[in-house]
C-alpha positions in Angstrom: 0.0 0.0 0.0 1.5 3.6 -1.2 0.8 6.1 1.9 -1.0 9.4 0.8 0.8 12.6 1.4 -1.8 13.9 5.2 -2.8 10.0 5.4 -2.3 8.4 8.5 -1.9 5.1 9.5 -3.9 3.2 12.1 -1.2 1.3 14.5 2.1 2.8 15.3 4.9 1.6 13.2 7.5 -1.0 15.2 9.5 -2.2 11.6 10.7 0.4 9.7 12.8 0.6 6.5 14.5 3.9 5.4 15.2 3.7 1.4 17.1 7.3 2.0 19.9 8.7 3.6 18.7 11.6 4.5 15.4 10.3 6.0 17.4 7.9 7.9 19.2 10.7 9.6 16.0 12.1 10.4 14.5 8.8 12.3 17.6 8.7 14.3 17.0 12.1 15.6 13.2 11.2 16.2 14.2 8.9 18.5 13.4 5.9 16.1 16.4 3.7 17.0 14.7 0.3 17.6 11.7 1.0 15.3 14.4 1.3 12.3 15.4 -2.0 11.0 16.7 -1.8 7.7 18.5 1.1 6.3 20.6 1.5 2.4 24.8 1.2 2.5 24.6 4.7 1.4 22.7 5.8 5.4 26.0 6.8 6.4 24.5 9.4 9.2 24.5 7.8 11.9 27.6 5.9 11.5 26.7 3.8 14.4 23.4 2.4 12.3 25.8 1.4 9.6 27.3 -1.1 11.8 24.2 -1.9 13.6 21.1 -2.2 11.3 20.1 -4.7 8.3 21.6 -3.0 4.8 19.4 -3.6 1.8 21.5 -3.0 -0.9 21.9 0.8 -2.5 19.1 3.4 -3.2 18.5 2.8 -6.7 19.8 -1.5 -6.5 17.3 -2.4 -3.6 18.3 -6.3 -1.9 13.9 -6.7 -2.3 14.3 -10.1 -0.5 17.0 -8.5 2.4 13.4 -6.2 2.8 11.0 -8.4 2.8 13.4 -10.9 5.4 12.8 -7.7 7.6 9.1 -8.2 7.5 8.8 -4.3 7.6 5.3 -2.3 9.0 6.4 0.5 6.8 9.2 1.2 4.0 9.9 4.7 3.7 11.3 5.8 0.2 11.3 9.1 -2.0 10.1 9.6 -5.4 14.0 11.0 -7.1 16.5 8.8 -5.0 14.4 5.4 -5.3 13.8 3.2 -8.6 9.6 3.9 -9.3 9.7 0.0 -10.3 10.9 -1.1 -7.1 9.2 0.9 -5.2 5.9 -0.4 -6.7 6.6 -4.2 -5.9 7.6 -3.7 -2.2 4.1 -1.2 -2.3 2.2 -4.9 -3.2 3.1 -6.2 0.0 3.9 -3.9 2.6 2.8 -0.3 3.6 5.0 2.3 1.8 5.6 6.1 2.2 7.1 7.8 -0.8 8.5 11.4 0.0 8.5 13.9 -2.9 11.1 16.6 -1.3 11.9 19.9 -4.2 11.9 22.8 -1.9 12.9 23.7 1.7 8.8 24.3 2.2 8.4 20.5 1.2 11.1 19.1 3.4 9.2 20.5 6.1 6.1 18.9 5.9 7.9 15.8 5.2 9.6 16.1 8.6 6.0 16.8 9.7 4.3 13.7 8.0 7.0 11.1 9.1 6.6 12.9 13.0 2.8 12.1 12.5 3.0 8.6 11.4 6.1 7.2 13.5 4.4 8.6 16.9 6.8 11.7 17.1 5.1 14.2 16.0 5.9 16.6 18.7 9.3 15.9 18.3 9.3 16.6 14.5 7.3 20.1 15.3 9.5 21.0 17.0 12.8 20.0 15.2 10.6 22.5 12.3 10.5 24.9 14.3 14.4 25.2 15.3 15.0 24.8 11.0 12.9 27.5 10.9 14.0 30.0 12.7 17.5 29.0 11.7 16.8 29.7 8.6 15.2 32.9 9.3 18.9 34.4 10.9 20.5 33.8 7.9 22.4 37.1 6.8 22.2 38.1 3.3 25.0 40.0 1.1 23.1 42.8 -0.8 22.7 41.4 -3.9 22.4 38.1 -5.1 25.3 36.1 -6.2 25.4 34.7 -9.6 26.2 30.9 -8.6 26.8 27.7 -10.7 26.4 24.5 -8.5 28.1 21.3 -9.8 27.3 17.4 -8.8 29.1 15.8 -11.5 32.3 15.8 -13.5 32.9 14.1 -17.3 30.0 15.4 -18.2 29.8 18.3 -15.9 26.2 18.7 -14.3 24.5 21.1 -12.4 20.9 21.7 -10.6 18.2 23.6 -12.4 15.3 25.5 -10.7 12.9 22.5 -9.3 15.0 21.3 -7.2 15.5 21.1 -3.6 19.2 22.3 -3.8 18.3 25.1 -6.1 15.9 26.3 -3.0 18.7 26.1 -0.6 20.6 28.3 -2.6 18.5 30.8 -2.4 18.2 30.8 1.0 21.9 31.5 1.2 21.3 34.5 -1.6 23.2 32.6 -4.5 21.1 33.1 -7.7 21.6 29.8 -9.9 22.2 30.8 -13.0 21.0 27.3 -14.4 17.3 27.9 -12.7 15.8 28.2 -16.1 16.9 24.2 -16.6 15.4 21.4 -14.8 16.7 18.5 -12.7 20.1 18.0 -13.6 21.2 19.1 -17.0 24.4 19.0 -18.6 26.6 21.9 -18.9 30.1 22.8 -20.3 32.6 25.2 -20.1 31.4 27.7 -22.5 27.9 27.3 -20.6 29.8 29.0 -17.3 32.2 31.3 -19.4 28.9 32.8 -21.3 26.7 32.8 -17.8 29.5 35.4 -16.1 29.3 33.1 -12.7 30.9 34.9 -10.0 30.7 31.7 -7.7 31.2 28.1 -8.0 30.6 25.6 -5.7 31.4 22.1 -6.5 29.5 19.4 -3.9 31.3 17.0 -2.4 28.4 14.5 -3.4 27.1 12.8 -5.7 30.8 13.2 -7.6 33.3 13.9 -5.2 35.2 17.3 -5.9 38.1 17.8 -4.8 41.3 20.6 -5.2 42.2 19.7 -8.2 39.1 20.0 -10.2 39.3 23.6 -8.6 42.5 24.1 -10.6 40.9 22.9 -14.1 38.2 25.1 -13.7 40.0 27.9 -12.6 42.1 27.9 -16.0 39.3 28.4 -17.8 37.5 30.8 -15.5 40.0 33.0 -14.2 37.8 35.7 -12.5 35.4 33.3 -11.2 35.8 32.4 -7.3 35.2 28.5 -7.1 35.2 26.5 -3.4 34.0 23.4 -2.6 31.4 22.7 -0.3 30.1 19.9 1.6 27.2 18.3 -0.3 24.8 17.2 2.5 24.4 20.1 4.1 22.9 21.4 0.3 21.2 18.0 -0.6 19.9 16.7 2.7 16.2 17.1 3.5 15.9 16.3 7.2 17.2 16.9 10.6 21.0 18.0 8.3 18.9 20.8 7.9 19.4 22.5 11.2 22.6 22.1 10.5 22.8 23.7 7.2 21.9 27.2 8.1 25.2 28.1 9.8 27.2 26.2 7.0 25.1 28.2 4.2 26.3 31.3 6.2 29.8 30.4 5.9 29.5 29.4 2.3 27.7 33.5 1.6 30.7 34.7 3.5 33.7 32.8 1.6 31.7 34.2 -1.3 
């Protein structure tokens, strides 16, 4: 069964599987540790659940019998990391919310929604609250910085304007210049040379950038400041989010 976005369920889950790293996180800080069974090799946060709880393979190569050995009350997955047909087979058997995260706004009612169904919900309004007003102490520069973001290198790709990472840069005051695009387009040298980028940030995830990539770009994009950032704290809908305020602050000011 697929869980509605606002639907409830009627018992209080005791089994749960986290498809998502991100969510993952967020079940640990709900207090969820013996309720969470099963978790992906990619739920690095927290490192002690690596060690402790059953993997089931990666986020888009799902181990479906590991799952259903787990006899799970509910699977939690989300709509972009998980594979739709995978998804749908576990939904034949066993209770499944999928989590459809584009915008800080969204994240929020999905810490809401997983609150409300795992028996945390005060917990969760209250974690909102603290991302909220976070959020809301954020100090702006004066005008908007002209940002590239890139995941991925050979092709290079960046994040266009539905996405959540795209919302999280604006929070910080960096205008992507790639908003127009959607998802995660392809874009090349001559795309940031023609753009006039003043910033680019290269994530440390999904592609990991390092120095050096710094150094190529830089050659070709002399005037153009370019640091590296840490990934989650741009990509990660969830408790990482009370977290990311202060690092977007730092980010505005090494712009």
């Amino acid at each position: 069964m697929s869980l509605k976005e606002g639907q409830q369920l009627n018992f209080i889950p005791r089994r749960i599987v986290s498809l998502v790293p991100s969510q993952t996180e967020l079940l640990h800080y709900l207090g969820l540790q013996d309720e969470t069974v099963g978790i992906t090799k990619f739920c690095i946060h927290p490192k002690e659940w690596l060690r402790s709880k059953t993997r089931v393979g990666g986020t888009k190569t799902l181990n479906i019998a590991a799952i259903k050995k787990l006899q799970p009350d509910l699977i939690i997955a989300n709509k972009e990391e998980n594979i739709k047909e995978q998804i749908e087979a576990l939904a034949n058997d066993y209770t499944v919310l999928v989590t459809d995260v584009n915008n800080v706004a969204e994240a929020l009612q999905m810490i809401r929604t997983i609150g409300k169904i795992t028996g945390k919900a005060a917990k969760a309004k209250t974690l909102v609250a603290a991302i909220e007003a976070a959020f809301l102490n954020i100090r702006l520069s004066n005008t908007p910085v002209n940002t590239a973001y890139l995941i991925w290198n050979k092709p290079y790709m960046t994040i266009g304007g539905d996405t959540f990472i795209n919302d999280m840069l604006a929070k910080a005051g960096l205008k992507n210049i790639f908003a127009r695009k959607t998802r995660y387009p392809e874009v090349t040298i001559a795309d940031l040379q023609a753009s006039h980028c003043q910033l680019i940030i290269l994530s440390s995830e999904p592609y990991p950038f390092k120095q050096k990539h710094i150094a190529e770009l830089q050659q070709h994009l002399p005037g153009t400041k370019i640091i590296l950032a840490d990934g989650e704290m741009f990509s990660w809908y969830g408790s990482r989010m009370l977290l990311a305020a202060e690092y977007l602050q730092m980010v505005i000011r090494e712009a």
